[in-house]
LOLOFI-105241 format. One record per residue (C-alpha): x, y, z. Coordinates in steps of 0.001 Angstrom, whole numbers, plus 500000, padded with zeros to 6 digits. Example, Ala and Ser with C-alpha at 12.3 -4.5 7.8 and 13.67 -1.06 7.14 Angstrom:
// residues 2
512300495500507800513670498940507140
END
This chain:
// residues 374
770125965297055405774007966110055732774311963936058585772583961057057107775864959768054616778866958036056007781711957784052966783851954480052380786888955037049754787956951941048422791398952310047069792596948327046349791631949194042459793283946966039914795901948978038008798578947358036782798411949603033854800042952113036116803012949906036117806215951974037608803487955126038855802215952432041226805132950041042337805682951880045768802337953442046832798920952519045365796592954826042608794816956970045280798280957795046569799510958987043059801028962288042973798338964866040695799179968343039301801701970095041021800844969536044703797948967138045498797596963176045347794786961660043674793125960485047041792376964324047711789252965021044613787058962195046043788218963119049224787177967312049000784318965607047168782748964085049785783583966821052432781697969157050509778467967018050231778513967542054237779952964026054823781929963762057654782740960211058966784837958367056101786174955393055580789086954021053707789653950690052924793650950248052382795083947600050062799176946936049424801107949325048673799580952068051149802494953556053395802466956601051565798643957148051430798798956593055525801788959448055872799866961376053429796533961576055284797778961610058910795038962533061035792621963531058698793686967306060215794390968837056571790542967643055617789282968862059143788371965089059987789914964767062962787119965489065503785451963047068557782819962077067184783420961515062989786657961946060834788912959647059236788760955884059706791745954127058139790730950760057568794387948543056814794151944744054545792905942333057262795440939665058453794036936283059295794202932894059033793241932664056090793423936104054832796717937497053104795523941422053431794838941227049904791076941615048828789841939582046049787304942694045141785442945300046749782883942425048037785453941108049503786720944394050649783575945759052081782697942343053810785806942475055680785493945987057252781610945116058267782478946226061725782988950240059941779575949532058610777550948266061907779503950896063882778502954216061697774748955580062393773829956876059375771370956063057108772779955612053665776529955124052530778730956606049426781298953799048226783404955063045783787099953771043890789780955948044297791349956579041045788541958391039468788640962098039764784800963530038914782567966788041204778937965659042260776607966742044952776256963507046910772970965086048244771458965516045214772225962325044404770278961345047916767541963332046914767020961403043683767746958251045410764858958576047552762334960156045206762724957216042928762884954800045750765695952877044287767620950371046184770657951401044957771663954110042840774883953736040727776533956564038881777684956776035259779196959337032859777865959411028859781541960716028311783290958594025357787071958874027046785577956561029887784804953996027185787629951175027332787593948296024473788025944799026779787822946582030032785129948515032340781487948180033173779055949320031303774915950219031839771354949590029457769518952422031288765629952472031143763772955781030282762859955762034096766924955343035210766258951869036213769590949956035137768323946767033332771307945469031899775262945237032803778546944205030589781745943733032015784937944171030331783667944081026682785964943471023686783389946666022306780912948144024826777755947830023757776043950450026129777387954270025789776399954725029831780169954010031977779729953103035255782022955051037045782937952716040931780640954934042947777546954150044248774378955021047196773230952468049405771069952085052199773942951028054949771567948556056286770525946914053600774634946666052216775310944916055519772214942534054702773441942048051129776729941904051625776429938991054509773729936892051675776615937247049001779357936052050876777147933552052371776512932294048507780541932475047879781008935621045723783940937775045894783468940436043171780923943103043758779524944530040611780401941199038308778685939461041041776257941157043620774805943847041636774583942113038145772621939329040300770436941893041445769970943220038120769326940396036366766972938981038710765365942205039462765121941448043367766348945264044188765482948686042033769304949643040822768967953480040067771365955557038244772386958948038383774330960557035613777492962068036861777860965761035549780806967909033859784339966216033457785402962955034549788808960944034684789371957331035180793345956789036232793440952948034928796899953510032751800263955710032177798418957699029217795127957734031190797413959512034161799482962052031455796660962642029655794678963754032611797347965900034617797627968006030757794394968351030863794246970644033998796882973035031667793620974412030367791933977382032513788249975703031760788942972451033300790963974092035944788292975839036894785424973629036570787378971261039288788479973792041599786568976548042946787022978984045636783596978169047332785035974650047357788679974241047325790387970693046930791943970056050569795903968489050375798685967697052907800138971491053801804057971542053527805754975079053944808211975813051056809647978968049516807751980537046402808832979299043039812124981024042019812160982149038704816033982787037900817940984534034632817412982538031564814235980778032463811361980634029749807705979568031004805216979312029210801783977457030283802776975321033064801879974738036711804760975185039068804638974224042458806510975918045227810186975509046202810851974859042640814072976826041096813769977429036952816863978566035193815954976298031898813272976353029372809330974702030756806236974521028057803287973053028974803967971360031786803434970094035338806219970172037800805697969477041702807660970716044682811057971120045132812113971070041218815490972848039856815296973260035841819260973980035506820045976343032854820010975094029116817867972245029851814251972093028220811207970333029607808123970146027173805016968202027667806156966389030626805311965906034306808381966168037186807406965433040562808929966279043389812899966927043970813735965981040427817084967571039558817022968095035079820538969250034354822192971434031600821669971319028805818388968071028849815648967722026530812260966115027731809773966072025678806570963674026737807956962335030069806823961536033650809669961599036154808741960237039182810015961546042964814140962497043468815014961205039927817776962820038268818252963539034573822620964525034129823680966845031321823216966557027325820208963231028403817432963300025764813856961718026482811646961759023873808306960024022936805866960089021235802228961750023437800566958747023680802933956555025068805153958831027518808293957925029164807844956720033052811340957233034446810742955015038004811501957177041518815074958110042787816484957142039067819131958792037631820111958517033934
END
């Protein structure tokens, strides 16, 4: 069974929500909690479902998300025969290297899907952060003998009024109805940008689609074959926790969450660690002065100021008198005597000079853009 999934990533997701988070390097790149970027969930994700030949589908903005990943060594995907296919924006004629949707997406990179042998394929979007079993979800797949099998979350914090996509499950899991960006969703089941295929049958469905001039795969190929009930679309609810990235509070909101030992722990476990991009630093320094109190600190950071409940990456100096609360500072952000954050995101290198206060309110947090100093 483990050798019978080939993974495809598809990280060209919409998010203009994500405004100054997303300017240089695209959602699955985003720096997450302390150390990781938000590629690296789906990523460990699939790794541990025994997949080993993925795909990734790039889109703008992906420089960093290729120097991230490298070879693939970090996820142990860098052997003869599988690992890590980067697949960059095709540039044609008439192709910018910017997909209209994942139809589009997925059509152009056919040549990953003829080439792989195995059976069935895992698409997923990139800036959702969730733990599932892909094999259990193969198991079910087959035992209902669904075409398809899309998954969804019951959770309410997925629920967005005018955006997302939303299911009418049957008692039997059979998807009968879709809605797409309602003003109010309708249908408490959140389809979550992952789904199971047969990789034959995509390739066949994906060339008919095309061929009929869609670009847009869910608004277009799969609510086709709902409506017209030509394919069995399955479902498979998606279990424990799950975050959608789509929006500055939607990234904040999910990075504090991980403050909390359950969640922590329900995401990473020792029997199946999250995998990340190594780099060697010296431990945390912890110098005369400094207060902590619930926060994740990455290495090479140096704290001589006051940090509540907070997230700070690599390569951080607190100086002394300064006071971060609430807020996430990524990596080689310099916070100066004598600052008060309260509710911010500091992106990479920014620096914050003596006596600056940032404060906002928690659901609409302060985005202070990379290498800015105020």
């Amino acid at each position: 069974m483990k050798k019978n999934v080939v993974g495809l990533i598809y990280t060209g997701e919409r998010v203009d929500e994500l405004k100054e988070l997303t300017r240089y390097r695209s959602a699955a790149a985003m720096p997450m909690l302390g150390r990781y970027r938000l590629i690296d969930f789906i990523l460990s994700v699939m790794l541990h479902s025994g997949i080993k030949n993925i795909g990734i589908i790039m889109q703008k903005n992906y420089h960093s998300l290729m120097d991230h990943l490298g070879s693939g060594r970090e996820w142990n995907l860098h052997g003869k025969r599988s690992g890590l296919t980067i697949l960059p924006p095709y540039m044609t004629g008439d192709k910018t290297g910017v997909y209209e949707g994942l139809l589009d997406a997925l059509h152009s990179n056919l040549n990953f899907l003829r080439r792989s042998t195995e059976r069935f394929i895992v698409v997923s979007d990139s800036n959702v952060l969730y733990k599932v079993d892909f094999n259990d979800i193969v198991a079910q797949h087959l035992d209902r003998q669904s075409d398809i099998t899309l998954l969804y979350s019951k959770n309410a914090d997925l629920r967005r009024n005018g955006s997302g996509r939303y299911l009418d499950i049957s008692e039997n899991g059979t998807v009968e109805k879709m809605e797409f960006d309602p003003t109010i969703p309708h249908f408490e089941n959140t389809y979550i940008g992952a789904f199971l295929i047969r990789r034959e049958l995509l390739i066949d469905l994906l060339d008919r689609s095309v061929a009929a001039g869609q670009h847009h795969f869910s608004r277009g190929m799969l609510s086709q074959m709902v409506i017209e009930k030509t394919h069995r679309v399955g479902s498979y609810e998606c279990p424990g926790s799950i975050w959608v990235i789509d929006s500055v509070p939607a990234f904040f909101k999910t990075n504090m969450d991980f403050l909390n030992d359950e969640v922590r722990h329900q995401v990473f476990q020792d029997e199946k660690p999250i995998w990340t991009k190594l780099r060697d630093e010296m431990p945390a320094r912890y110098l005369e002065g400094a207060h902590v109190n619930n926060a994740l600190i990455a290495d090479g950071c140096v704290i001589e100021g006051t940090v509540e409940n907070s997230i700070l990456f690599r390569g951080v100096h607190i100086k002394p008198g300064a006071v971060v609360k609430n807020s996430i500072i990524m990596q080689d952000a310099v916070i100066y005597r004598g600052v008060e954050l309260e509710n911010c995101i500091l992106d990479k290198q920014t620096t914050i000079r003596e006596g600056v206060r940032l404060i906002a309110p928690r659901a609409y947090p302060i985005v202070v853009a990379k290498n800015m100093t105020i």
